[in-house]
Structure formats: C-alpha cells, structure tokens
Backbone bond lengths (Angstrom), bond angles and torsions (degrees), N, CA, C in turn:
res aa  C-N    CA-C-N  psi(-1)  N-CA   C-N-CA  omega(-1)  CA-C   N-CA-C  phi
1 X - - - 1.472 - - 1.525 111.38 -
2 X 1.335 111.87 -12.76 1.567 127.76 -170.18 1.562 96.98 -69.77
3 X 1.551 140.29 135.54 1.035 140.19 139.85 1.764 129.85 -56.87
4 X 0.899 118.24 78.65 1.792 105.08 -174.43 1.791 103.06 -66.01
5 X 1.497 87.18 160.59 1.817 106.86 -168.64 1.717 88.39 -66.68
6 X 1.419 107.80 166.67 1.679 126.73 -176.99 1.319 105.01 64.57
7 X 1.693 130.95 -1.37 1.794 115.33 173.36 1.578 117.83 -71.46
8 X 1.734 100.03 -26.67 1.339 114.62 -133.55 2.022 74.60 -113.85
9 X 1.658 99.79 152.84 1.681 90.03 170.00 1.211 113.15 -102.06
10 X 1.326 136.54 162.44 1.389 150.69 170.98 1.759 109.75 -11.76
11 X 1.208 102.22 -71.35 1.453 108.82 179.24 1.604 131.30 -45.21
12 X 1.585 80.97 -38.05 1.907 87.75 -170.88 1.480 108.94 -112.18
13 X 1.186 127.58 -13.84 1.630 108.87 137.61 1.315 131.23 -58.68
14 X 1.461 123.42 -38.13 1.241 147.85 -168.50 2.151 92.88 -67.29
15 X 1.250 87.94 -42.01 1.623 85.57 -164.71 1.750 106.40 -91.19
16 X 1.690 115.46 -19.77 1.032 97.95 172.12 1.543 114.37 -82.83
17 X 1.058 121.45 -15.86 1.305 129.48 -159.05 2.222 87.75 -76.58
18 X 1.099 101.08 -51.46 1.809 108.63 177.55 1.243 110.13 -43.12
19 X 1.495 118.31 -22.37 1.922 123.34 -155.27 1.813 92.35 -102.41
20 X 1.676 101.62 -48.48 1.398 85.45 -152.04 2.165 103.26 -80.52
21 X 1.233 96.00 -13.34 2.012 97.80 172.24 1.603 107.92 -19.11
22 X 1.770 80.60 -87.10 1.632 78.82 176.62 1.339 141.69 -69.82
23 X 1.463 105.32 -29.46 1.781 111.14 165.06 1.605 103.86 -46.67
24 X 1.241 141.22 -47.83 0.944 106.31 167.55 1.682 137.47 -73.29
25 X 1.629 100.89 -17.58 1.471 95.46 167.95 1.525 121.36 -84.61
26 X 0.958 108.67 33.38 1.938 117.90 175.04 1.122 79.57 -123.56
27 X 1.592 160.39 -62.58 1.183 156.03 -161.11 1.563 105.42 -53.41
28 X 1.636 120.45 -46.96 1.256 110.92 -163.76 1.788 106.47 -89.45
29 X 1.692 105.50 -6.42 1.511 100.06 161.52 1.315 108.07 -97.35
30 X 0.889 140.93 7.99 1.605 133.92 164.64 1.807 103.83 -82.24
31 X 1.769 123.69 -41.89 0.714 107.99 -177.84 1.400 114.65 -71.72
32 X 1.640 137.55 -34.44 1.617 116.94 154.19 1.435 111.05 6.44
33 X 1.244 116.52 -80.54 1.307 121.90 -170.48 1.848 131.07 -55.10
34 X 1.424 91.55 -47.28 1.276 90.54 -174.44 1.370 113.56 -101.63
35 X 1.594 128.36 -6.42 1.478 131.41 145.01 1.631 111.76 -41.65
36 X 1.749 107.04 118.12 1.513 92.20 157.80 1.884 89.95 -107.41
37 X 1.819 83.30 173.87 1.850 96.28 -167.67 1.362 90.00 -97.88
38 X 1.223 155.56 37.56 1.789 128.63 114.61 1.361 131.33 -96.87
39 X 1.121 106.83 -3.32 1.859 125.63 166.22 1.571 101.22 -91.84
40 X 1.331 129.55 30.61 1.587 132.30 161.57 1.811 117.05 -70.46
41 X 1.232 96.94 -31.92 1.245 121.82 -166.99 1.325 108.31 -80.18
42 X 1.232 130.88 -26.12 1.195 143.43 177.81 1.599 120.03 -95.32
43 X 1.447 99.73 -34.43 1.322 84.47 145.94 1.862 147.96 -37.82
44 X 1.157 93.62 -59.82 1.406 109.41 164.78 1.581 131.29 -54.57
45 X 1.159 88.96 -38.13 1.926 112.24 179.06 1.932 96.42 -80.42
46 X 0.747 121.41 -61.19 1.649 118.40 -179.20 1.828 96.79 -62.17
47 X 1.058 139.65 -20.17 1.025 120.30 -155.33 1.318 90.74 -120.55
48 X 1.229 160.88 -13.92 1.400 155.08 49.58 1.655 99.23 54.62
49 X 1.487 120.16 -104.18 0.935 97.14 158.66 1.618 173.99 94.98
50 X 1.584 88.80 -162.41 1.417 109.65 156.84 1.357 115.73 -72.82
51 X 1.170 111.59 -23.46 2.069 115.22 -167.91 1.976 85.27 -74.98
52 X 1.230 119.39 -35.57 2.296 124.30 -163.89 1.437 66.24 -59.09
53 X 1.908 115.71 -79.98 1.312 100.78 -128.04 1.177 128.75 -78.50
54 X 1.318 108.25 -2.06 1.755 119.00 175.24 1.521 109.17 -64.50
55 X 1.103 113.88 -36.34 1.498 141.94 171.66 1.455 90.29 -34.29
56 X 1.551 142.20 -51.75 1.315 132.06 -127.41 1.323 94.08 -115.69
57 X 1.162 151.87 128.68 1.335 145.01 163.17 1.577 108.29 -95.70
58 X 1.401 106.57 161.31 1.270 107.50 -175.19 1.366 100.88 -151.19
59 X 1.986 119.22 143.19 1.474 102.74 -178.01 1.417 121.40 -100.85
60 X 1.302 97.54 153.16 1.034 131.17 -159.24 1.814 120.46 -96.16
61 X 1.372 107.17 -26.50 1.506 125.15 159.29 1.526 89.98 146.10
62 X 1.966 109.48 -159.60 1.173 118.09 164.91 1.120 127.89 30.91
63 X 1.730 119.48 19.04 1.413 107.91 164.50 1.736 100.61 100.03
64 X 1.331 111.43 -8.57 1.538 104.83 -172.38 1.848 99.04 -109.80
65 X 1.166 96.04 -167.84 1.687 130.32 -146.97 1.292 88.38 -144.00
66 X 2.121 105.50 145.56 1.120 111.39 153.55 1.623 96.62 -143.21
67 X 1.227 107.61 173.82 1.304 105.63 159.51 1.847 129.47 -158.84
68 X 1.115 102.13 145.03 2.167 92.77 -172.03 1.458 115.30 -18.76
69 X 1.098 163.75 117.83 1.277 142.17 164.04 1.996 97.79 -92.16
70 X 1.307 114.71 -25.13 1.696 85.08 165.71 1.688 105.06 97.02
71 X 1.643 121.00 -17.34 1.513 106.29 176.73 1.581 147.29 -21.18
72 X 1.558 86.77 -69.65 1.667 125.93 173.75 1.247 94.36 -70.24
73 X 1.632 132.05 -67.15 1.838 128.33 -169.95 1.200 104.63 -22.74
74 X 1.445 106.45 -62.00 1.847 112.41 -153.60 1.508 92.19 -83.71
75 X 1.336 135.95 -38.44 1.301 108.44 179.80 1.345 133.79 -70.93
76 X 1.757 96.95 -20.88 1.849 105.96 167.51 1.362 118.81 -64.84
77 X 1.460 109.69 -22.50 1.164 112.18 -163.50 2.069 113.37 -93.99
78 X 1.654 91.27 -46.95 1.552 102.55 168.33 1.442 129.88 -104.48
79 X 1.416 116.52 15.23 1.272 106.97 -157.20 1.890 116.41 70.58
80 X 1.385 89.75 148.01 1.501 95.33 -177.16 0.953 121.57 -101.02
81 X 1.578 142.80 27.06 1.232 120.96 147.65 1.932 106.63 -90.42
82 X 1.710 115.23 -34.99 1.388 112.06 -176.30 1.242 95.94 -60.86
83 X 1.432 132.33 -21.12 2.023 128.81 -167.28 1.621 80.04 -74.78
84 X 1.099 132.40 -58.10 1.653 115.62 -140.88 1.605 98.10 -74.45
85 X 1.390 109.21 -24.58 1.647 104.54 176.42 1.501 106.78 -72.15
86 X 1.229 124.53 -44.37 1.417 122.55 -171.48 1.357 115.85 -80.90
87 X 1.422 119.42 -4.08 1.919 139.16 150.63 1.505 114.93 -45.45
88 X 1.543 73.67 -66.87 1.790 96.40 -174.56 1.893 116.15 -68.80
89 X 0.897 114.50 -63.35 1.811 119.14 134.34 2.116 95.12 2.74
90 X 0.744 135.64 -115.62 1.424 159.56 27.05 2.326 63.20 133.30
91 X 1.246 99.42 -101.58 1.480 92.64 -157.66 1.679 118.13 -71.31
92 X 1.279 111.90 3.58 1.316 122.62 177.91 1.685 99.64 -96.27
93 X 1.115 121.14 -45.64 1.846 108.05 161.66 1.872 112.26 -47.22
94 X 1.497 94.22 -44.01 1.452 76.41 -160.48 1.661 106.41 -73.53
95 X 1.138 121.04 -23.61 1.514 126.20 172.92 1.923 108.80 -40.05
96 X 1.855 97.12 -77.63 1.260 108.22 -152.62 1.759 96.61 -72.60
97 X 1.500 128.76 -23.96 1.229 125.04 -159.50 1.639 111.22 -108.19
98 X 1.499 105.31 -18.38 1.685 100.94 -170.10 1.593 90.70 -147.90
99 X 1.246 127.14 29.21 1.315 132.32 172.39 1.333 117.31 20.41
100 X 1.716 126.65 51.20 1.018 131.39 132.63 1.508 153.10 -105.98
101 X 0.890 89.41 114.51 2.037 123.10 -151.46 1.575 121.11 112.05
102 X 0.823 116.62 162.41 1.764 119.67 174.76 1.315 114.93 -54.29
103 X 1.272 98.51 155.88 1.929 111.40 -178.59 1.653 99.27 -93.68
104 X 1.576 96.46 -43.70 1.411 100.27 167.79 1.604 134.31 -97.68
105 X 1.201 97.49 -15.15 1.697 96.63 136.22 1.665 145.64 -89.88
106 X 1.300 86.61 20.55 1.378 100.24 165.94 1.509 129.20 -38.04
107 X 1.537 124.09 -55.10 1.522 127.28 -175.03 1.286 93.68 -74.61
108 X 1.611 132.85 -16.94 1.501 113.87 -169.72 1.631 102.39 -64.40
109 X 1.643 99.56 -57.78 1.519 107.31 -171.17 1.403 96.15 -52.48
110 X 1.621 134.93 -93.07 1.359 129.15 -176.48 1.251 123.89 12.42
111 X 1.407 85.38 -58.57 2.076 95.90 -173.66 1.434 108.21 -81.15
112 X 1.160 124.80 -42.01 2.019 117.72 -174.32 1.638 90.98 -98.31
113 X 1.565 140.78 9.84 1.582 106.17 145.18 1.799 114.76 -129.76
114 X 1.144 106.88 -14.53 1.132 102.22 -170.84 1.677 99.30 -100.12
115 X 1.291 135.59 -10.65 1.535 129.17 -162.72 1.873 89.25 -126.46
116 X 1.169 98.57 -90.85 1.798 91.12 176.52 1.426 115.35 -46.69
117 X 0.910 130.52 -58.65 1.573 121.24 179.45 1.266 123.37 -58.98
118 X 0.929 128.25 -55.29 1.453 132.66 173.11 1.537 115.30 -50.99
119 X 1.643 105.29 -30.84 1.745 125.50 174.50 1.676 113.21 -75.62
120 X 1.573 90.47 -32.85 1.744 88.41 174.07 1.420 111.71 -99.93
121 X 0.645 123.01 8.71 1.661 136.47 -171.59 2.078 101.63 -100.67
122 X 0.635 116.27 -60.06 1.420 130.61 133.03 1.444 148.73 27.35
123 X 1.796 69.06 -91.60 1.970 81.72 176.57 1.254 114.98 -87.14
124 X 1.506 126.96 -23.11 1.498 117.38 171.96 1.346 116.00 -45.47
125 X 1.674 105.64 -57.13 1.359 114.89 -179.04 1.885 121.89 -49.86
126 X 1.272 105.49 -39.28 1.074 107.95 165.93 1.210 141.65 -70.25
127 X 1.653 104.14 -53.40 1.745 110.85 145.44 1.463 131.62 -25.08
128 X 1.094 107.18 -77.10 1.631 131.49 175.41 1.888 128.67 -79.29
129 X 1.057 101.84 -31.39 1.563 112.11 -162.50 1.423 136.68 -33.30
130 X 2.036 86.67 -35.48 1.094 117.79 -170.80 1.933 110.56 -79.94
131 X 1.441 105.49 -32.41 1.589 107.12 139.84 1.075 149.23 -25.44
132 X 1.318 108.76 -90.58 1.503 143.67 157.03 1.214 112.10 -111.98
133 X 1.297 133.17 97.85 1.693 134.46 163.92 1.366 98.33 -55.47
134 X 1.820 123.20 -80.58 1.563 113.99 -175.11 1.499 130.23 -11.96
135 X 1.735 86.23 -62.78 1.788 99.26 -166.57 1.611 97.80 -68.81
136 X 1.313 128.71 -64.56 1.499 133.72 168.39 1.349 117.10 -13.38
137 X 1.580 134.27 -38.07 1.174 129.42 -149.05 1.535 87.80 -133.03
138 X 1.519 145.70 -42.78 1.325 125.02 135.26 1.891 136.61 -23.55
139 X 1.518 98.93 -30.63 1.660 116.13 159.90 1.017 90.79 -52.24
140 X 1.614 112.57 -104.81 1.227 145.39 -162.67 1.628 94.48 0.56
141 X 1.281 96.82 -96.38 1.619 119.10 -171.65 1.434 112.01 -27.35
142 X 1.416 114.34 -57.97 1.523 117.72 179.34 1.931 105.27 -59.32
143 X 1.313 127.52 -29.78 0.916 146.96 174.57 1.781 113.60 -56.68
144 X 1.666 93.64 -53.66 1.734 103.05 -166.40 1.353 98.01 -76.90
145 X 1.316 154.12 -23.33 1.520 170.44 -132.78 1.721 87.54 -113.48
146 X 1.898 113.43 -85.05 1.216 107.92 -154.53 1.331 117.05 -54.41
147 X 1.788 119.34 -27.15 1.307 126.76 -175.34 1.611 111.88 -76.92
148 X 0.940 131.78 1.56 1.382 141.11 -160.95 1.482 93.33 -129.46
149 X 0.973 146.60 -16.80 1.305 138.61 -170.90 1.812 110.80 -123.84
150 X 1.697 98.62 -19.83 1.794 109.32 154.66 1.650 121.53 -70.75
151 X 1.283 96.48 -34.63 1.484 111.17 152.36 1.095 125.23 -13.40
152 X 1.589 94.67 -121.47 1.793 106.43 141.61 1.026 145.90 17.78
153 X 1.179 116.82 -68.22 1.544 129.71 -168.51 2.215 92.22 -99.88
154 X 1.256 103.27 -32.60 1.563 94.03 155.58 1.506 134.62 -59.83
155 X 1.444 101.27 -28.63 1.377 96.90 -173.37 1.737 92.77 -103.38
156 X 1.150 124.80 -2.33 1.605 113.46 -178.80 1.989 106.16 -75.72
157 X 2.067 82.08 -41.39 1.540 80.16 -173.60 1.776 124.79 -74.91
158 X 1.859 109.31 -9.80 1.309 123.30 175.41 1.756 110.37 -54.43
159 X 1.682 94.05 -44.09 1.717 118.06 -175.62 1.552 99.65 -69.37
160 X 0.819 121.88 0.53 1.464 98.27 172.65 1.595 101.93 105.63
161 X 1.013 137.82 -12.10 1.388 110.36 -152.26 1.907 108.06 -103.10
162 X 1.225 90.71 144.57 1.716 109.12 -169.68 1.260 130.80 -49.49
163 X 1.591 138.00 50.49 1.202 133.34 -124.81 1.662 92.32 -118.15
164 X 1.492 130.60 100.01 0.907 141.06 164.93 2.006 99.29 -28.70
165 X 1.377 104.53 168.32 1.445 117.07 169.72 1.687 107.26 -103.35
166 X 1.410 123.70 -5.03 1.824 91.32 162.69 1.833 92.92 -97.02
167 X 1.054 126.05 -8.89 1.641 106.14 -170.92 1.319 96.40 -79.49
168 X 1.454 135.37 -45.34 1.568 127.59 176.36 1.764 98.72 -47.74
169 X 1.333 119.88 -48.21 1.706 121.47 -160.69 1.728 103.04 -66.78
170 X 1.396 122.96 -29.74 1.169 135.28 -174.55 1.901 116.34 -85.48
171 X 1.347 104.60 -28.12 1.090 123.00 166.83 1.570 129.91 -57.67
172 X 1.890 76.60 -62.29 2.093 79.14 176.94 1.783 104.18 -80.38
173 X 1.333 120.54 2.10 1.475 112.74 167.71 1.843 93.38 -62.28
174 X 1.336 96.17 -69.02 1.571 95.67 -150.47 1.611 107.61 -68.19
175 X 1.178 119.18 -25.92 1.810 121.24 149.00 1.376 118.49 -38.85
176 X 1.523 133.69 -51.72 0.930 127.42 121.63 1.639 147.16 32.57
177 X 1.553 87.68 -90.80 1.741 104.19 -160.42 1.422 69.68 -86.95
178 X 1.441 140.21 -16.84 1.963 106.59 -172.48 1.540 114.43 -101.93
179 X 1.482 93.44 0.08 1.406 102.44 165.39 1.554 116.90 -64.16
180 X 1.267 87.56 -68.35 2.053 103.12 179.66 1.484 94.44 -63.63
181 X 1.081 168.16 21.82 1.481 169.05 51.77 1.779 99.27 21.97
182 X 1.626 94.42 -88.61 1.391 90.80 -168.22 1.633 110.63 -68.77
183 X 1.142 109.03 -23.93 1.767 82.52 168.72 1.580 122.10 -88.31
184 X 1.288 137.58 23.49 1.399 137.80 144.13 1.458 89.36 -84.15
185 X 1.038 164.88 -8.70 1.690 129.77 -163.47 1.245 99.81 -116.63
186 X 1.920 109.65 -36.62 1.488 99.87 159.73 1.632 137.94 -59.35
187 X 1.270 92.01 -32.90 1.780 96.46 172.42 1.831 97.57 -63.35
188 X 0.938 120.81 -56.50 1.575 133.50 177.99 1.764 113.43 -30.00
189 X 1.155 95.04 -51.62 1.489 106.27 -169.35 1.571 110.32 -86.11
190 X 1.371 112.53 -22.53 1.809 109.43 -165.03 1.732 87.15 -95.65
191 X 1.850 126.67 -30.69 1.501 118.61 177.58 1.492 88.94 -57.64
192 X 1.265 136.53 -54.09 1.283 125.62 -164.12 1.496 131.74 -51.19
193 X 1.652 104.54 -62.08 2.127 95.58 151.52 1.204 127.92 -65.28
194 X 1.567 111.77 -17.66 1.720 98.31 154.16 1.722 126.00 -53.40
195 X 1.331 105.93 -37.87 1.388 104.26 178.65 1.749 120.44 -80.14
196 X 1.380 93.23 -27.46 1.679 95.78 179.81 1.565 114.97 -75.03
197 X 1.486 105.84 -56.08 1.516 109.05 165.23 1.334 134.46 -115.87
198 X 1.376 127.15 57.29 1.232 139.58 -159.54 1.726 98.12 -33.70
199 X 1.150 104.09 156.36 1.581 110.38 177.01 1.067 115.30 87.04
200 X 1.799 116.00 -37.74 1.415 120.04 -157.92 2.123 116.17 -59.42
201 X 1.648 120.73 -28.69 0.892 120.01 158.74 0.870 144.60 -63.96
202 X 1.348 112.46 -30.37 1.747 132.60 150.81 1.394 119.14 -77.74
203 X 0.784 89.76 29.49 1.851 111.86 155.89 1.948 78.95 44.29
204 X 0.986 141.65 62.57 1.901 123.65 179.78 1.614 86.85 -136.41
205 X 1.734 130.85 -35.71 1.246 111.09 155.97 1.617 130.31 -91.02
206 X 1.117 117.81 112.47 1.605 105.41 173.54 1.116 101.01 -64.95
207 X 1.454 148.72 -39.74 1.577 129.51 -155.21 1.391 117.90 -70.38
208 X 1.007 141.25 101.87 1.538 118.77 -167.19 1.879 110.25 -127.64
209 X 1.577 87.97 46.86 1.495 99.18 -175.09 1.467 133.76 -71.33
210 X 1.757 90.11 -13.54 1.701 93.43 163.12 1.700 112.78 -96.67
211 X 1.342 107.64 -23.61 1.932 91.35 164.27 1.100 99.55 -62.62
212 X 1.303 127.92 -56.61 1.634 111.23 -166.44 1.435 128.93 -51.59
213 X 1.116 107.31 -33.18 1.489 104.69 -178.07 1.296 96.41 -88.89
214 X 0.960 134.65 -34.12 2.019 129.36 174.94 1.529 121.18 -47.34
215 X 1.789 96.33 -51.05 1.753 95.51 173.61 1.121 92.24 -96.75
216 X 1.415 159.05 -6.50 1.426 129.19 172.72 1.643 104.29 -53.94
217 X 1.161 109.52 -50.80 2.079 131.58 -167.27 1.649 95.23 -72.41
218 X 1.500 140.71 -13.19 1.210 139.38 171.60 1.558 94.48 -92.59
219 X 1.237 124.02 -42.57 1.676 119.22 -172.27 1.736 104.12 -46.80
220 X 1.345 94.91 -48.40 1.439 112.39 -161.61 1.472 128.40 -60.23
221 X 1.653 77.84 -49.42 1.707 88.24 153.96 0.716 149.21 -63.68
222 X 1.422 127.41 -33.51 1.159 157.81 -131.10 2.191 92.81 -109.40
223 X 1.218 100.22 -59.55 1.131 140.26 -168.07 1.675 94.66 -64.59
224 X 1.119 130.54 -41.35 1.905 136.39 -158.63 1.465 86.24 -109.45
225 X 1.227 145.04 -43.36 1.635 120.00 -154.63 1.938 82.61 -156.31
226 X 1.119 125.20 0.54 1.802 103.73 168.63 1.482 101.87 -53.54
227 X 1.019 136.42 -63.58 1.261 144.87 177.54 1.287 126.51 -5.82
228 X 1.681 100.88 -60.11 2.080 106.12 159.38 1.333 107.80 -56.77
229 X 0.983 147.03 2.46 1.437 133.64 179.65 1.579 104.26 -103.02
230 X 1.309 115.48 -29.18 1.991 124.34 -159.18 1.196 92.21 -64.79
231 X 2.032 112.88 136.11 1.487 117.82 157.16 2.050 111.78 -56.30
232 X 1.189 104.64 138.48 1.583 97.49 -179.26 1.586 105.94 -102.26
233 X 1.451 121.45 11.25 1.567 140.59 128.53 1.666 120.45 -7.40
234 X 1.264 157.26 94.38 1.229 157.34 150.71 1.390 112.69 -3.93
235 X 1.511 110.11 138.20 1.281 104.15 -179.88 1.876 117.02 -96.73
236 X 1.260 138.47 -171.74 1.398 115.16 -141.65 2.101 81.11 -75.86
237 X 1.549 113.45 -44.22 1.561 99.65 -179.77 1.104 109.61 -41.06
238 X 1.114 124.31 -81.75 1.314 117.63 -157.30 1.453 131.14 -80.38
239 X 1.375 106.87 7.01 1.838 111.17 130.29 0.795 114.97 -35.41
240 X 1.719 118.56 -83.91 1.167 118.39 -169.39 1.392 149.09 -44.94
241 X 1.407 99.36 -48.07 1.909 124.72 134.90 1.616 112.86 -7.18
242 X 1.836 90.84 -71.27 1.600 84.07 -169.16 1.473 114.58 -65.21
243 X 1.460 112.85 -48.82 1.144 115.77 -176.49 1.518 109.67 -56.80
244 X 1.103 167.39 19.12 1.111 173.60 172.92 1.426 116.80 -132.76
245 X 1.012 128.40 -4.11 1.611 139.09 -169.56 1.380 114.05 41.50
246 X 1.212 100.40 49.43 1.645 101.40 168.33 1.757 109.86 -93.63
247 X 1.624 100.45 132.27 1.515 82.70 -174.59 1.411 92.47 -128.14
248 X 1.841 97.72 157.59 1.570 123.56 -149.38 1.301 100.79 -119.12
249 X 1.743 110.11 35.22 1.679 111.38 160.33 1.559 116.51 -64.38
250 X 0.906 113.70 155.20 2.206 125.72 -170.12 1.513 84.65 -143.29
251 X 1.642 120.53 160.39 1.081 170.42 158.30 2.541 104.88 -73.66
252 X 1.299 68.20 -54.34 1.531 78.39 166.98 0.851 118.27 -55.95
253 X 1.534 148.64 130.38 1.704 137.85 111.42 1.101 139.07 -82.18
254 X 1.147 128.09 130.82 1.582 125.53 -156.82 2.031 90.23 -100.17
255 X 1.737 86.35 157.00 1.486 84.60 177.63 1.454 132.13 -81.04
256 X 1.451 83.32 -15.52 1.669 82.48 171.91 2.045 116.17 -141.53
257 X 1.881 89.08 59.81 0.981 92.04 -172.18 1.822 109.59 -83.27
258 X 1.900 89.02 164.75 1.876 110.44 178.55 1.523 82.44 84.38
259 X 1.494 140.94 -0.94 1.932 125.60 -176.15 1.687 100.41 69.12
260 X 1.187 105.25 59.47 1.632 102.10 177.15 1.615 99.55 -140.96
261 X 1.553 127.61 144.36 1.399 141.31 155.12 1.198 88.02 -81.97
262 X 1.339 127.62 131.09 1.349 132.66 112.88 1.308 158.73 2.97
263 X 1.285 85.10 -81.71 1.898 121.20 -177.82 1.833 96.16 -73.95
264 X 1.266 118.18 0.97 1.645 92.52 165.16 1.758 101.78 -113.92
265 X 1.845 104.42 176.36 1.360 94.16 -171.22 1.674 104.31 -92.70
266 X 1.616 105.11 -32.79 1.720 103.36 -175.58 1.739 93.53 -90.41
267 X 1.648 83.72 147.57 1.375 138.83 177.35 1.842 93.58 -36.97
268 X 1.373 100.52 -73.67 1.384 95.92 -174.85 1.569 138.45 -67.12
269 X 1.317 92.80 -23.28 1.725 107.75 146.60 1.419 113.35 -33.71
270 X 1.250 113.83 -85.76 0.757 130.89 -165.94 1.423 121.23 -46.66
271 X 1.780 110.82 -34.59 1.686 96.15 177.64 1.364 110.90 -96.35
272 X 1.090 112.17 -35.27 2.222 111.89 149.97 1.310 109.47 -30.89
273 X 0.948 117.33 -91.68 1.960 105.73 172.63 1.181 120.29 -10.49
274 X 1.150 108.38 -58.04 1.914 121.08 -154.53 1.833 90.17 -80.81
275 X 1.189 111.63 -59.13 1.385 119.43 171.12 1.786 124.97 -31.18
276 X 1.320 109.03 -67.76 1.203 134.03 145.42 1.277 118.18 -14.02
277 X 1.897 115.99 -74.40 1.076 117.31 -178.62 1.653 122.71 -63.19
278 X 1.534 103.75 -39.23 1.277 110.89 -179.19 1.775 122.91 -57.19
279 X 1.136 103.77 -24.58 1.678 126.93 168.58 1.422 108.13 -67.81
280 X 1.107 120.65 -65.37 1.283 118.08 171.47 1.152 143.39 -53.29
281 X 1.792 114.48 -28.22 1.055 125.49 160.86 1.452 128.10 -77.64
282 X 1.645 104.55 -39.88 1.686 99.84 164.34 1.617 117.33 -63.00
283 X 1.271 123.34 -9.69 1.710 130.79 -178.28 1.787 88.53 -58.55
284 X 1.181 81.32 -59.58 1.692 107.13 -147.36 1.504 92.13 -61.08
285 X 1.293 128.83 -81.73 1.633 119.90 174.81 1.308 119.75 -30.50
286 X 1.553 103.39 -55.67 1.948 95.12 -179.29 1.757 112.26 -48.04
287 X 1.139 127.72 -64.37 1.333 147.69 -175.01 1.289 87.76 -69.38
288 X 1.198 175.74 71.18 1.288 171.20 62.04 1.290 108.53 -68.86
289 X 1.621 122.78 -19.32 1.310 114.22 -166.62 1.765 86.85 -99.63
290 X 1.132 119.90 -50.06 1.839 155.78 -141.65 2.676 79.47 -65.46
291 X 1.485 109.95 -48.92 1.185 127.97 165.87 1.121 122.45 -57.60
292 X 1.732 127.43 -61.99 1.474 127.96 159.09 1.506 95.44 -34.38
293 X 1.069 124.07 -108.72 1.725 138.82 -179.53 1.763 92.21 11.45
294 X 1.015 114.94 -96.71 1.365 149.84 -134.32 2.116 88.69 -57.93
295 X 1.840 108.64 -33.42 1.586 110.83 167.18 1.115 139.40 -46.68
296 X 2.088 81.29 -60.51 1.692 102.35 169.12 1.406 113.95 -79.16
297 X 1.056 127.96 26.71 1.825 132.91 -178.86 1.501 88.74 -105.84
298 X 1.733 99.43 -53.65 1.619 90.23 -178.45 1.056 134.58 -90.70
299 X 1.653 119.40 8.24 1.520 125.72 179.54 2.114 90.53 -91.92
C-alpha cells in the first residue's frame, strides 16, 4: 500500500505532499479536543501495534501480499483525528527510518492511509455502529483499505503511468480480498479490548490497563519473530511496479532500511532489533505527540 519515491511524478507528489502539511495540522488541532489525557498511553500502544502488524504480510493470491494497514483499528479505538496522527506517526517512521514508502512520496501515503483511510474507516462506524457495531466496523475496514488503495492507483494513473485496464481490474480484485482480510482482524481485535476493558471504546472506562498490557505483549511479539510467518510475496504496489518496470531506487538511505540491524551477524537478529526498535520509537512519538497536544490544550 506504501508508495515508493520515482512511482509518483514530480507534480503530484510535490502537490500532494503541499495538501496533506496542513491537513494534518488541522488534524492535530482537532485532536486537542477529542484527545482525553489518560488514553495518552494508548496512543502509543495501538500505534505500536499497528507499526508489528503491518510488518507481516500475508498472501493475498496472484503472487501478491497484503498487509493490516490499521485505518478503522486506530480510529475505533482513539477516535479519528488522534488515529490520523498516530497513521501518520506510523508511515513517516517507516519512510525516513526503514525506507518503506517514499520520502518524497510521503504526503501521498499520509493522505490515502492515514487522512482518507482512517476518515473512511470511520464514518461507517459512526454512521451505523450504534446498529450493528460488528457489521459497522467490518465496513469501516473493508472501506479504509478500498479507499486507500483507489487512491493509489489514482494518483499512479494522474503520474503518467501505463496501466492497462485488466491490471487496474485485477488489482482492485486483490485490494479487495485484503480488504475483507483487514476487516475480519479488525472486528477481531476491537471484540478483543472489548473483552479486556469493557467501556474502554466508549471512552466510559479510562483505565485500560489490561488492553495495554495485552497489545503492548502482542506489539512485541508480533514485532521480534511475526516476521517468520510474513509472505515475502510483493505487495499489490509493488506488483505493479514490477510489472511495469518502474523502479523504486532513492538517493536516500534509511538506517534501518528493508527492517534489518546490521551490526548483528544472524538474520534474525537482525529483524528483531529493527522490529524492536521500530516499536519503541513509534511508542515514544505517539505519546510524545498524545503530551504536546494535551500542553497546548492547556496553555
């Protein structure tokens, strides 16, 4: 779902990157409001996370990859303006630190997962929820996926690039099947802090010390050895990429790009480390950001 730098042309990275600046800084004053200051902590832990399970790909058919992107999760879970900050959080690590997606496609992703997706992911729940929560938040998800991945293939085809009509038709199939993917795991995961901390989504419990420690110990895992489990299969972008010979060389190197340490000699070291670190650092930004907020609320 990641955009890598050279997909996108000059203009329309250049211009999404101009749109989403401030969309997210109206996002992080909207969250003022709808941040409360003992659900700070959870920020970090949901956003934590979503950063393991994106990590994991899973296939999807045809040779491709999908993986959670987390829209609807974080917004069921925090509200959607703190979700679109803890999105953005979330794909701007993986850019500058593990070089997945563009540095200079940065506002593309921002905007089709962390602002539209998380926005369409969302409104079902909000619309409807009170109905059917299940079906509502199974929307959502199937919702936050297809809109984020119409995106995409909108802004690939704005750029110029040559996209026959069965590879778009084959695309949103398998966009698709990772939709209805992520909405079983999201329904999966929000029954789950329903059971640990009832209330806690309805904002009526602040304590939410057994989700926290539940997905903190899923981050972890997830994050140190999910990895042996991930298809190493292409994801539906960078299918397309290949099949088109678009190539996603950068000038950039990230330090801990592909999710690998270095400095150890085994393989699995190395993506535990990187894994590891990447958890820790989105903790630390989300809840560093979730604190800023909560200053300027009170200055």
């Amino acid at each position: 779902m990641h955009i890598p730098d050279n997909f996108l042309s000059t203009p329309v990275w250049a211009a999404l990157d101009a749109v989403s600046i401030p969309a997210v800084g109206f996002l992080a004053h909207r969250a003022r409001r709808d941040l409360d200051d003992s659900r700070i902590p959870l920020l970090g832990v949901m956003g934590a996370f979503v950063f393991a399970a994106q990590m994991i790909n899973f296939p999807v058919g045809a040779g491709t990859s999908g993986h959670l992107v987390g829209g609807a999760l974080l917004a069921c879970a925090l509200g959607p303006a703190p979700a679109a900050l803890v999105m953005t959080a979330i794909i701007a690590i993986q850019a500058f630190i593990f070089q997945d997606g563009g540095v200079l496609a940065l506002g593309a992703n921002v905007l089709n997962m962390a602002i539209a997706g998380v926005l369409a992911g969302y409104w079902p729940i909000r619309l409807w929820g009170a109905v059917n929560k299940r079906a509502a938040i199974f929307a959502g998800a199937f919702l936050s996926v297809m809109v984020s991945a119409s995106l995409a293939l909108g802004e690939l085809l704005i750029s110029g690039v040559p996209m026959p009509r069965p590879l778009i038709l084959v695309s949103f199939a398998l966009f698709a099947v990772s939709a209805l993917i992520e909405g079983a795991i999201t329904v999966a995961v929000i029954q789950a802090i329903e059971k640990l901390n009832p209330g806690l989504l309805q904002r009526t419990s602040p304590n939410g010390g057994r989700a926290i420690a539940a997905f903190s110990g899923a981050a972890v895992l997830l994050g140190s050895i999910g990895f042996l489990l991930a298809s190493t299969a292409p994801d539906g972008i960078e299918r397309i990429g290949a099949q088109l010979g678009l190539g996603s060389t950068t000038a950039f190197h990230a330090i801990l790009a592909d999710y690998t340490m270095n400095i150890f000699e085994s393989g699995w070291m190395r993506r535990a480390t990187a894994g590891l670190a990447g958890l820790l650092l989105i903790y630390g930004v989300c809840v560093f950001a979730g604190r800023w907020i909560r200053r300027q609320r009170s200055a």
